[in-house]
DOZAZA-601275 format. One record per residue (C-alpha): residue number from 0; x, y, z. Coordinates in steps of 0.1 Angstrom, whole numbers. Example, Ala and Ser with C-alpha at 12.3 -4.5 7.8 and 13.67 -1.06 7.14 Angstrom:
<atoms>
    nr       X       Y       Z
     0     123     -45      78
     1     137     -11      71
</atoms>
This chain:
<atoms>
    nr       X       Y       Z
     0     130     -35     391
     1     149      -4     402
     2     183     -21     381
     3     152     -26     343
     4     149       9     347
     5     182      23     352
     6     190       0     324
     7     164      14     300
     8     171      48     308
     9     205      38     293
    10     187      32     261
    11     165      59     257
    12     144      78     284
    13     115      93     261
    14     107      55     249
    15     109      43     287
    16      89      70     304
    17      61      66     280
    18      60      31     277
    19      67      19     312
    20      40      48     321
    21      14      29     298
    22      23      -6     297
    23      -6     -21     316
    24     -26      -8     290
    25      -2     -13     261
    26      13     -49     267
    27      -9     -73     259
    28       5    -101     284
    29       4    -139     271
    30      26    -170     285
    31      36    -177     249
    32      47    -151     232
    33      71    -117     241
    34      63     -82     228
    35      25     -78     223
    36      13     -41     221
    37     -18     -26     211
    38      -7       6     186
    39     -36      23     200
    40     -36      55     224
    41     -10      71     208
    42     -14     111     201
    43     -19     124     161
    44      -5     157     147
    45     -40     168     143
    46     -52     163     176
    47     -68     127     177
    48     -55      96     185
    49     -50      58     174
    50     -80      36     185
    51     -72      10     211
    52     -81     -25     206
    53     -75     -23     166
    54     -42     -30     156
    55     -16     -53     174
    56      23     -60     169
    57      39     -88     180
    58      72    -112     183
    59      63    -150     168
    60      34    -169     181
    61      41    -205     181
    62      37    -211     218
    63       5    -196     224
    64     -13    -214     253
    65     -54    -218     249
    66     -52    -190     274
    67     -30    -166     254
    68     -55    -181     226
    69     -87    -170     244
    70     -71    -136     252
    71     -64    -126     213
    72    -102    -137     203
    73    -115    -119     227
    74     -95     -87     213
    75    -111     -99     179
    76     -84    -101     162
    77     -90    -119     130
    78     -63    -118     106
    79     -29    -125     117
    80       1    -107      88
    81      27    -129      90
    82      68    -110      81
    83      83    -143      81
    84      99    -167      56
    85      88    -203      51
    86     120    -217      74
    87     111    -195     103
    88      75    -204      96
    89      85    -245      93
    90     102    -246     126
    91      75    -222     143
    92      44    -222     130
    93      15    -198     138
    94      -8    -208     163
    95     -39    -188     152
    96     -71    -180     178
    97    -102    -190     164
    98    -118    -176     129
    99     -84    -155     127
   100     -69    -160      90
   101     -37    -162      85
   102     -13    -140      57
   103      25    -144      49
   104      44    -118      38
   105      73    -131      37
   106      91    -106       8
   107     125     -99      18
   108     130    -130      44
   109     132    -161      18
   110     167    -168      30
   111     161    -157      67
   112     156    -189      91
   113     190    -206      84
   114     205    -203     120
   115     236    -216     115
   116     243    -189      86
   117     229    -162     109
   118     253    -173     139
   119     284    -177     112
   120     276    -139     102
   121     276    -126     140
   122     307    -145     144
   123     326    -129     115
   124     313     -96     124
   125     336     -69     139
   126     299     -46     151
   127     260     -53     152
   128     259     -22     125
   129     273     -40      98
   130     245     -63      99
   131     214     -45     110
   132     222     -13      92
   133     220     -31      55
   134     190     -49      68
   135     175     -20      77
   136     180       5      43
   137     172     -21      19
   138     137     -12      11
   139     134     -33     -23
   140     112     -57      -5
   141      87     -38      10
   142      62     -32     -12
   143      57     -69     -14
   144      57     -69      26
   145      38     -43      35
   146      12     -32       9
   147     -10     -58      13
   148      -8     -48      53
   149     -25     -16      43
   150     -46     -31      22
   151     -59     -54      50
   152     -63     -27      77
   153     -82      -6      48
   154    -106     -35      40
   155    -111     -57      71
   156    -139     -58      93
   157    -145     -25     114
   158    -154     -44     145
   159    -123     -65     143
   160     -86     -64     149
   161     -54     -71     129
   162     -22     -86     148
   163      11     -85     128
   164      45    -102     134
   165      79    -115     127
   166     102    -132     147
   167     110    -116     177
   168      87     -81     167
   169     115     -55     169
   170     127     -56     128
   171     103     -64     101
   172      76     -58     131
   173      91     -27     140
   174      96      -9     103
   175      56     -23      99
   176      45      -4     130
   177      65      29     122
   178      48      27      89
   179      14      25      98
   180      14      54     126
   181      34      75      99
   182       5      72      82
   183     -21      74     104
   184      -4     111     112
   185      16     106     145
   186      48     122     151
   187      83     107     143
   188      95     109     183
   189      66      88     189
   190      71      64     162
   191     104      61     177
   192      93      56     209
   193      75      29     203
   194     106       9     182
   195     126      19     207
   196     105       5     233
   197     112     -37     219
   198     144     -30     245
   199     120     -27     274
   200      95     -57     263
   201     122     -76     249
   202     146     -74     279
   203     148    -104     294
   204     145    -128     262
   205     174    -105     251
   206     192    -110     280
   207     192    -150     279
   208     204    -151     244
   209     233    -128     249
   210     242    -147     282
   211     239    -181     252
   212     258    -167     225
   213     283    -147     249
   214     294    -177     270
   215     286    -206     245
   216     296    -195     206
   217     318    -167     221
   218     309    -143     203
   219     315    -110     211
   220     292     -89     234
   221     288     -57     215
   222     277     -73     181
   223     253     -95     200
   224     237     -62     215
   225     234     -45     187
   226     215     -75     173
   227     197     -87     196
   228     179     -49     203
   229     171     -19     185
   230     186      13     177
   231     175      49     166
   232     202      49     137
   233     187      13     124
   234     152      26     119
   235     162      64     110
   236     182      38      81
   237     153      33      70
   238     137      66      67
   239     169      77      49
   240     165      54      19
   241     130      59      18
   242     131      99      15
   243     166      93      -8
   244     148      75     -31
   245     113      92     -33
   246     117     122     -20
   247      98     121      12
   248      76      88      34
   249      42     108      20
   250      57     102     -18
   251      66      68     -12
   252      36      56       8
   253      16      66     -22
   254      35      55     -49
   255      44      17     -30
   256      15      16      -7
   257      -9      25     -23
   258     -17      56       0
   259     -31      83     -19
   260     -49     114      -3
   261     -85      87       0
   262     -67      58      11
   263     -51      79      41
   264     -82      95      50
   265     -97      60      47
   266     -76      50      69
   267     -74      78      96
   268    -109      73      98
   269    -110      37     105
   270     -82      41     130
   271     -85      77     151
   272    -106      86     175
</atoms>
């Protein structure tokens, strides 16, 4: 225990103190899936805070047990938003808890699923950046990916939940989650915090695939890092192109979200206590 914490401080203190200070009530623990977190608890510029219980991020959830199954009806969840494209969805498909619909959105990850190309691109690669950088400011597909996110949490029942997730819930899931607290008013160190925090709850899946791709494929250690976590600059990447290229997030959550001055107050009253 005492070496997970040194090695998170590492990564970030902020995103370890809070997170390892709420994590009982934050990580939603299942036997089949890495990375579950309720979004709620966290503090609002304006003084409230994000409802607990209402909106879940996750890695993939193919190997949900009936327990793990159980445990996300009994949160209510019932529509699952899927980031994925159809070959990550073909080799691992949803397992749903019961009445839960499910909703791809899978704008921007068509191509993504093709392992061998993926492995083939960390090989050639001389740092992690290179790939996760480009990944991170192209923001083309995300209307397509996210609006209809907002549009669910906007629309869906009020004594229900909404669980959303890509593959391992530190990427697509990670941009989705910054997204919605931006909106919901919370403060950018905090929105941080939270990406930042996939390191902590990804730590030991992360650890077993570099210890695969190190001493198997070779590859080099620092490029298999960067990938395998998350990193300030990656999500600040996509901030950058997002205020570049509308001016500020407000501007470009209304004009691709859909997030005008009713729509956010919709919103922030749905989701803030």
């Amino acid at each position: 225990m005492k070496k997970l914490l040194l090695w998170m401080v590492a990564i970030s203190p902020m995103a370890t103190f809070a997170q390892i200070n709420d994590s009982t009530q934050r990580q939603v623990k299942l036997q089949g899936a890495v990375n579950v977190r309720d979004l709620g608890g966290y503090a609002t510029k304006s003084g409230k805070a994000v409802k607990w219980g209402k909106i879940y991020r996750s890695a993939e959830i193919n190997n949900l047990t009936p327990t793990d199954l159980d445990t996300l009806r009994n949160r209510k969840i019932d529509y699952v938003l899927d980031f994925r494209g159809p070959a990550e969805f073909t080799t691992a498909p949803d397992k749903l808890p019961v009445g839960a619909t499910r909703i791809s959105l899978p704008s921007g990850s068509e191509d993504v699923g093709d392992r061998g190309k993926m492995m083939q691109s960390m090989m050639k690669a001389t740092t992690g950046d290179s790939i996760m950088l480009p990944f991170y400011a192209n923001i083309a597909p995300f209307t397509n990916r996210y609006k209809p996110m907002f549009e669910t949490l906007l629309h869906h029942a009020k004594d229900s939940a909404v669980l959303f997730h890509c593959t391992a819930g530190k990427d697509r899931t990670g941009i989705a989650a910054a997204l919605i607290l931006y909106a919901l008013g919370v403060d950018e160190q905090t929105i941080m915090n939270d990406y930042l925090a996939s390191n902590y709850y990804r730590q030991r899946d992360s650890e077993r695939m570099k210890t695969l791709l190190v001493n198997t494929y070779h590859m080099k250690e620092s490029v298999v890092n960067d990938v395998m976590g998350v990193n300030e600059k990656y999500l600040n990447a996509t901030f950058t192109a997002i205020k570049a290229q509308y001016g500020s997030v407000d501007n470009y959550l209304k004009k691709e979200m859909g997030l005008g001055t009713k729509e956010i107050k919709q919103l922030r009253e749905a989701y803030l206590n």
